[in-house]
C-alpha positions as CSV (number, residue, x, y, z in Angstrom):
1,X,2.9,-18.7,-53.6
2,X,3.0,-20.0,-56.9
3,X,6.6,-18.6,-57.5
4,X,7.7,-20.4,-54.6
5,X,6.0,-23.6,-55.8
6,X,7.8,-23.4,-59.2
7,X,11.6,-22.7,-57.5
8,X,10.9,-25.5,-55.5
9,X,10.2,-28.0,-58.2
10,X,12.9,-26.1,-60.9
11,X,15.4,-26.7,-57.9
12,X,14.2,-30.6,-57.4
13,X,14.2,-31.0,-60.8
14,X,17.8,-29.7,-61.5
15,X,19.1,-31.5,-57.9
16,X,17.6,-35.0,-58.8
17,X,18.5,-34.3,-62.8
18,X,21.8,-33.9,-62.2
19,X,22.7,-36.2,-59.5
20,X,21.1,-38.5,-62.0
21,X,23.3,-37.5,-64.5
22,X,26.7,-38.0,-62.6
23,X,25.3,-41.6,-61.5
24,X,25.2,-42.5,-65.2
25,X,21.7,-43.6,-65.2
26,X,19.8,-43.7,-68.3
27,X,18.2,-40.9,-69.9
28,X,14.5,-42.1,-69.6
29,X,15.5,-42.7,-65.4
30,X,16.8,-40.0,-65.1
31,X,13.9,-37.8,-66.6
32,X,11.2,-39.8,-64.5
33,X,12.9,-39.7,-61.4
34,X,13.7,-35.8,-62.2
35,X,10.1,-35.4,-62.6
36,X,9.0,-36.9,-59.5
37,X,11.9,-34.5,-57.4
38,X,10.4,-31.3,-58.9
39,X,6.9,-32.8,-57.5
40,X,8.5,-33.2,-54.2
41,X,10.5,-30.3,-54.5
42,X,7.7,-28.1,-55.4
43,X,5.5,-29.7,-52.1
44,X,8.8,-29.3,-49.6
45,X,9.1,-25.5,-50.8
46,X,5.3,-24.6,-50.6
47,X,5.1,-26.5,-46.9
48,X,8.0,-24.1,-46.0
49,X,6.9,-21.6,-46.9
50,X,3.7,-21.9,-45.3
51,X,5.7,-22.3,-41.9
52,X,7.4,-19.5,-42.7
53,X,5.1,-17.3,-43.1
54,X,3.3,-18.6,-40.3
55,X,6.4,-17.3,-38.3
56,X,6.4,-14.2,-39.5
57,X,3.2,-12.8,-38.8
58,X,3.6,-14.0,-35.4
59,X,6.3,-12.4,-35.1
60,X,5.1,-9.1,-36.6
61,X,1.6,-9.3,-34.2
62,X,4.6,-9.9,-31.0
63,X,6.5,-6.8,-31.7
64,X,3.1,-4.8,-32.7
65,X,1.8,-5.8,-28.9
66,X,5.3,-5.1,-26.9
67,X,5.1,-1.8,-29.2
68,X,1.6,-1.0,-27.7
69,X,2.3,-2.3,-24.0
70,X,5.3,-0.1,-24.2
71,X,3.3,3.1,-25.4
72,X,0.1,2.8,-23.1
73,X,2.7,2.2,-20.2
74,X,4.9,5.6,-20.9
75,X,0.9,7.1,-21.5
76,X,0.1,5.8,-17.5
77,X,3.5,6.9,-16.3
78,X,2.6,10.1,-17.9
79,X,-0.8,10.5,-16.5
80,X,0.4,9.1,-13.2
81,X,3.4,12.1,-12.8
82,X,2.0,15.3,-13.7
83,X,4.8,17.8,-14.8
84,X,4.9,21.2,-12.6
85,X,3.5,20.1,-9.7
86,X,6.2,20.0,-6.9
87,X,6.3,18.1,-3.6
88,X,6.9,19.5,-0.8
């Protein structure tokens, strides 16, 4: 989580830094406002990543039930069919 919180505000600190920068704003500007993007940066990355997680481990307890539907229904079918007994 914290790794994730520091990308996001290195990343909105370079972004905002740089297009700073190439705007030829002054150097005190363009620190502050860099400052303020790795702030918002770091919030926008740690938000996603929240949601993304959240995704995840829904996704991960989805499979982990079809996978269990799907065994206990081959383990009825199973049941249900005995092998050698033959119909007449």
């Amino acid at each position: 989580m914290r790794s994730i919180f520091l990308l996001g505000g290195f990343i909105g600190f370079s972004l905002v830094a740089v297009v700073g920068l190439i705007s030829g704003r002054s150097g005190d500007r363009v620190l502050f406002d860099a400052a303020f993007g790795a702030l918002v940066g770091a919030f926008l990355f740690r938000w996603f990543w929240q949601k993304l997680l959240v995704a995840l481990t829904e996704a991960v307890k989805l499979k982990r039930a079809a996978r269990q539907a799907a065994e206990e229904a081959a383990a009825a079918a199973a049941k249900a069919a005995p092998v050698g007994v033959k119909a007449k």
